[in-house]
C-alpha atoms as an extended CHARMM CRD file, in Angstrom:
* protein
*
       116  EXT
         1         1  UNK       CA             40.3010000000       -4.3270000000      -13.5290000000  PROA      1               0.0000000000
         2         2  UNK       CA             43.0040000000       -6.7430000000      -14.5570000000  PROA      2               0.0000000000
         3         3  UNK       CA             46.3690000000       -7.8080000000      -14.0280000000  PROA      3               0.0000000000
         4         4  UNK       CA             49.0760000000       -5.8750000000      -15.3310000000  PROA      4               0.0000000000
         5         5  UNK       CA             52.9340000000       -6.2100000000      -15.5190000000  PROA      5               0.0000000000
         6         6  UNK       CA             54.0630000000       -8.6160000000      -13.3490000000  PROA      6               0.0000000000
         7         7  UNK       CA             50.8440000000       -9.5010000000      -12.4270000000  PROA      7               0.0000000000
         8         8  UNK       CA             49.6980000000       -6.6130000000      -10.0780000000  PROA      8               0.0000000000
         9         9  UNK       CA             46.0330000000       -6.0490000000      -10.2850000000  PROA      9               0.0000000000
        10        10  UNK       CA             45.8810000000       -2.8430000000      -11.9480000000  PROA      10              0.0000000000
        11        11  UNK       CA             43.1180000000       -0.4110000000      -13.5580000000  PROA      11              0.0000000000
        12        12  UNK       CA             43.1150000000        1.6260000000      -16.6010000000  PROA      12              0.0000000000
        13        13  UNK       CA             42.8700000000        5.4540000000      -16.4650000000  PROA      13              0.0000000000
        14        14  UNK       CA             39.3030000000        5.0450000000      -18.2650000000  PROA      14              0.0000000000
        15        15  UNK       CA             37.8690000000        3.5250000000      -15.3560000000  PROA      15              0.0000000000
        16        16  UNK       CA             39.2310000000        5.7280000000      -12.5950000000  PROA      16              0.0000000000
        17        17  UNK       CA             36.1070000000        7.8830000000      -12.1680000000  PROA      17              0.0000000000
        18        18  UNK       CA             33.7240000000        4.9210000000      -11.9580000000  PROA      18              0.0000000000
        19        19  UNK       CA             35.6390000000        3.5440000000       -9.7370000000  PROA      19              0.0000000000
        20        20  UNK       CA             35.8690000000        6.1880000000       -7.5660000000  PROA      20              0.0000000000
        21        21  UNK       CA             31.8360000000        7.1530000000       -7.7540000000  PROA      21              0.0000000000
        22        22  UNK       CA             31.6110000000        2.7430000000       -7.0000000000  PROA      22              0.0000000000
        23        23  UNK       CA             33.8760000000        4.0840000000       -3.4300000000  PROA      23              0.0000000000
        24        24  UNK       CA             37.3480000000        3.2410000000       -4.1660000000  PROA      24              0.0000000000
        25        25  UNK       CA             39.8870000000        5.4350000000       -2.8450000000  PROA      25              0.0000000000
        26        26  UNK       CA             42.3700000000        6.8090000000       -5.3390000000  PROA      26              0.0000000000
        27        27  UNK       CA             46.4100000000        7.0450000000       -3.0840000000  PROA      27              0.0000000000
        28        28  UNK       CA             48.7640000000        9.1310000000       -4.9090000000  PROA      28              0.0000000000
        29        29  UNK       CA             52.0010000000        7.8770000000       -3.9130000000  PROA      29              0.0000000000
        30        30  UNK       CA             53.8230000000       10.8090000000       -6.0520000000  PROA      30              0.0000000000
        31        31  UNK       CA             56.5700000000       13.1820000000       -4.0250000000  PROA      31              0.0000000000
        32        32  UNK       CA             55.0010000000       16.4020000000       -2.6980000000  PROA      32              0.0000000000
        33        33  UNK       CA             56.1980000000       18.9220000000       -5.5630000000  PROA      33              0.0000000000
        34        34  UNK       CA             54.4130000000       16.6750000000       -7.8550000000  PROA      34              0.0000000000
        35        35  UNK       CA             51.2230000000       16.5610000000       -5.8640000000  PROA      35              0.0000000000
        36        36  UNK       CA             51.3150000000       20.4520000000       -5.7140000000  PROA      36              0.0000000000
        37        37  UNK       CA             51.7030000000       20.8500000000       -9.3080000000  PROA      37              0.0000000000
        38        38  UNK       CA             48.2970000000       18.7280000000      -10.1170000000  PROA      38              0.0000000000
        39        39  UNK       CA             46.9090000000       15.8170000000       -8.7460000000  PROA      39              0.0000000000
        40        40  UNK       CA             43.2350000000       14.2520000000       -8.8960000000  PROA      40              0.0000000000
        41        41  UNK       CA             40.6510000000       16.5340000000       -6.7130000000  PROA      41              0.0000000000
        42        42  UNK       CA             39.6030000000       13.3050000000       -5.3150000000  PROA      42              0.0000000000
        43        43  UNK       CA             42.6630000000       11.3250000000       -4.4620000000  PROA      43              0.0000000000
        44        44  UNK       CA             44.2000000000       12.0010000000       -1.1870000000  PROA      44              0.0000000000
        45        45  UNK       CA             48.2620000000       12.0420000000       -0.9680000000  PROA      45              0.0000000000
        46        46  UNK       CA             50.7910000000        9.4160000000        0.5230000000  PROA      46              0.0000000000
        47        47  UNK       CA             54.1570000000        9.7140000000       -0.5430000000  PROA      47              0.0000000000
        48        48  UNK       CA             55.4860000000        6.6370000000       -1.4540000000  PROA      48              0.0000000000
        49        49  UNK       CA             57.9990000000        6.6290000000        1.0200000000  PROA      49              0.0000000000
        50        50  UNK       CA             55.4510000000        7.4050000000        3.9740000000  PROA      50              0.0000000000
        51        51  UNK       CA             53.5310000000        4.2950000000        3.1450000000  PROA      51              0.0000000000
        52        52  UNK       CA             54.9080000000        2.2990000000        5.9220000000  PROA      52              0.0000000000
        53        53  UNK       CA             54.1950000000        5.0590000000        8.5890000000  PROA      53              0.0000000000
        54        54  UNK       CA             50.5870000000        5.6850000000        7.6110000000  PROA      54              0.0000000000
        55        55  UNK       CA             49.4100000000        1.8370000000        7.4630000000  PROA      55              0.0000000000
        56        56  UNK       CA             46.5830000000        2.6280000000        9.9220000000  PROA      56              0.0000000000
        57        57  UNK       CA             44.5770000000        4.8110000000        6.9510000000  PROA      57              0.0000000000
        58        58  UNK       CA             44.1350000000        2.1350000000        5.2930000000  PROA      58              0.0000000000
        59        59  UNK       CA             41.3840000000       -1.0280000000        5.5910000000  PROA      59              0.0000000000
        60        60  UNK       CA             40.9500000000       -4.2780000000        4.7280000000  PROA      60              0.0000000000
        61        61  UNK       CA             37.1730000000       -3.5470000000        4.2000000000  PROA      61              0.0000000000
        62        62  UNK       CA             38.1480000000       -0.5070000000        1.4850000000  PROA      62              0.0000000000
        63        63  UNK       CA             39.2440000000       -0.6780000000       -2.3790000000  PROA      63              0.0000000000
        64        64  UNK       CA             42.4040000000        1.6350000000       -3.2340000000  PROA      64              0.0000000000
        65        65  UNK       CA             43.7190000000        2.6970000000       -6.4400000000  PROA      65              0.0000000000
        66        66  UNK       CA             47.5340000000        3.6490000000       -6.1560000000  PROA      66              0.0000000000
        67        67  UNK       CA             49.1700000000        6.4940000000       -8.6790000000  PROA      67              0.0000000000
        68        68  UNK       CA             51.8170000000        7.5200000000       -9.5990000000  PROA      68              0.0000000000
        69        69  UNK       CA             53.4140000000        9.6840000000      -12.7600000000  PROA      69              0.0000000000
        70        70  UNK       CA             53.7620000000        6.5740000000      -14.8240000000  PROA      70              0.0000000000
        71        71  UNK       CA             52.5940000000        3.5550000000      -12.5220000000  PROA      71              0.0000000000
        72        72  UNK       CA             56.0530000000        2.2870000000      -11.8400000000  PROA      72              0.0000000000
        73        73  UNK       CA             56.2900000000        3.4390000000       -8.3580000000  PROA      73              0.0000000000
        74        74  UNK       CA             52.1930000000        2.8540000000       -7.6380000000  PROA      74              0.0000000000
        75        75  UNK       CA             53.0020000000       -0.3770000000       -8.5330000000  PROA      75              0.0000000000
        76        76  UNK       CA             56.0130000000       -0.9780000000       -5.8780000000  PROA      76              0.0000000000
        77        77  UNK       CA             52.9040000000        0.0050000000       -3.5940000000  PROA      77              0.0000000000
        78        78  UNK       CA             50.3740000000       -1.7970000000       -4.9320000000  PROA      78              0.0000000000
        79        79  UNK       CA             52.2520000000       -5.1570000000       -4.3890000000  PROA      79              0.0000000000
        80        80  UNK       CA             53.4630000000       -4.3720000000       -1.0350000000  PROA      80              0.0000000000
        81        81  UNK       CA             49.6870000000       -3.3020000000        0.2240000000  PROA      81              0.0000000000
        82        82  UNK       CA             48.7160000000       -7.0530000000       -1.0390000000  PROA      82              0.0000000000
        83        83  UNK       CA             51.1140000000       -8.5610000000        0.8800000000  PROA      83              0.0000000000
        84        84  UNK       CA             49.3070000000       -6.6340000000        3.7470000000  PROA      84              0.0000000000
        85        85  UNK       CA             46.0740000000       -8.0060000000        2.9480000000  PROA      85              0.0000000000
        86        86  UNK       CA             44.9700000000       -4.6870000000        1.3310000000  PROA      86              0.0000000000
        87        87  UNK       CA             42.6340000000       -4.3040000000       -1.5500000000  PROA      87              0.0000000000
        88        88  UNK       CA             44.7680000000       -2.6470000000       -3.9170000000  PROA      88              0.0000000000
        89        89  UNK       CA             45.0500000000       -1.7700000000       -7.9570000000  PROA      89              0.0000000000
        90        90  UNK       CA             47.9070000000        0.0050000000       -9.8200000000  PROA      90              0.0000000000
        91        91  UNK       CA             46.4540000000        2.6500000000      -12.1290000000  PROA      91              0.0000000000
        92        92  UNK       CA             47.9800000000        1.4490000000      -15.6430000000  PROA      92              0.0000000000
        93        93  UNK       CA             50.2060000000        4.3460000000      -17.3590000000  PROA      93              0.0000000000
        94        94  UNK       CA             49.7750000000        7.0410000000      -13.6430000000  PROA      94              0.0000000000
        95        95  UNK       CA             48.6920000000       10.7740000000      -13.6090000000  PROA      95              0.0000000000
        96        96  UNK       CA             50.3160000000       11.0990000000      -17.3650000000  PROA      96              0.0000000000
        97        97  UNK       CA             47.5710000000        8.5630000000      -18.8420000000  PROA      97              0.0000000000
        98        98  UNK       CA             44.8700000000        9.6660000000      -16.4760000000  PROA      98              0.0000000000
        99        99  UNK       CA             44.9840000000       13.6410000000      -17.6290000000  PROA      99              0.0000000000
       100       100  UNK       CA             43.3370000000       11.9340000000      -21.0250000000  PROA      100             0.0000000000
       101       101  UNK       CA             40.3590000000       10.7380000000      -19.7170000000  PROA      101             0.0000000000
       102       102  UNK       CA             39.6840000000       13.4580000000      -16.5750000000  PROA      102             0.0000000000
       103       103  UNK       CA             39.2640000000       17.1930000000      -16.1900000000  PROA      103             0.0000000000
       104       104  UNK       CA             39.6630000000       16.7090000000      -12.3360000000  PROA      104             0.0000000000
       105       105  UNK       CA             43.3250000000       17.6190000000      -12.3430000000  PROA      105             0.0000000000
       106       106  UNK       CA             44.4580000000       21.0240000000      -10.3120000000  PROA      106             0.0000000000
       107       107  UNK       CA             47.3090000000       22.1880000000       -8.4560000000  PROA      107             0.0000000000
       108       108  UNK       CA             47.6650000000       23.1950000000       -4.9980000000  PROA      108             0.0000000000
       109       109  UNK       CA             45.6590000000       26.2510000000       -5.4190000000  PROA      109             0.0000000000
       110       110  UNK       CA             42.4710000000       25.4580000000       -7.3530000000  PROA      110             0.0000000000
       111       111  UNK       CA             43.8450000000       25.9230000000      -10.6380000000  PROA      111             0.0000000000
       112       112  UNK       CA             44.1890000000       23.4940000000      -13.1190000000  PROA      112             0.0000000000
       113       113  UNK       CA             46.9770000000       20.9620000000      -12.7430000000  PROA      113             0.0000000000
       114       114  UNK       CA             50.2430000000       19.9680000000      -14.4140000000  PROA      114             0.0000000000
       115       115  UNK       CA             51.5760000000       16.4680000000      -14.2800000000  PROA      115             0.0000000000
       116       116  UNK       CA             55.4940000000       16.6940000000      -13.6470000000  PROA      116             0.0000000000
């Protein structure tokens, strides 16, 4: 883990599953046609702009990874769950880096995934 642009605590792809097995929880913020098309079979899915409404699934006692497609918007939540006093990394480079370094990736239906 490290600090990435603009100093957000972020996490590269490579470390994702580790991090998950350790018990962090991986938030994809990404809209829902993207999360149908493929998304990690371990994440569970927030859209970014349901954050605010669904504050009460997340803990102060809990680790969370935030994705996105390229970690620009993960990173607009990352910051803001800090300022909640959340736990919280940006995945460096989102689901278009992480597809490199996982075979975890399916769509909606079991198949394997696409990242749009």
């Amino acid at each position: 883990m490290e600090l990435g642009i603009n100093s957000t605590p972020s996490v590269q792809p490579n470390e994702v599953e580790n991090l998950i097995q350790e018990g962090c929880v991986l938030v994809d913020v990404r809209e829902n046609d993207e999360w149908t098309s493929g998304h990690h079979v371990n994440a569970i899915h927030i859209p970014m702009g349901e954050i605010m409404e669904n504050m009460n699934s997340f803990h102060q006692n809990e680790k969370y990874i935030f994705v996105c497609r390229s970690g620009s918007r993960s990173a607009r939540v990352t910051n803001y769950m800090i300022s909640q006093d959340i736990e919280a990394y940006n995945m460096s480079g989102g689901m278009k880096e992480l597809r490199n370094f996982t075979k975890k990736i399916y769509d909606s239906e079991g198949n394997p995934g696409q990242i749009i």
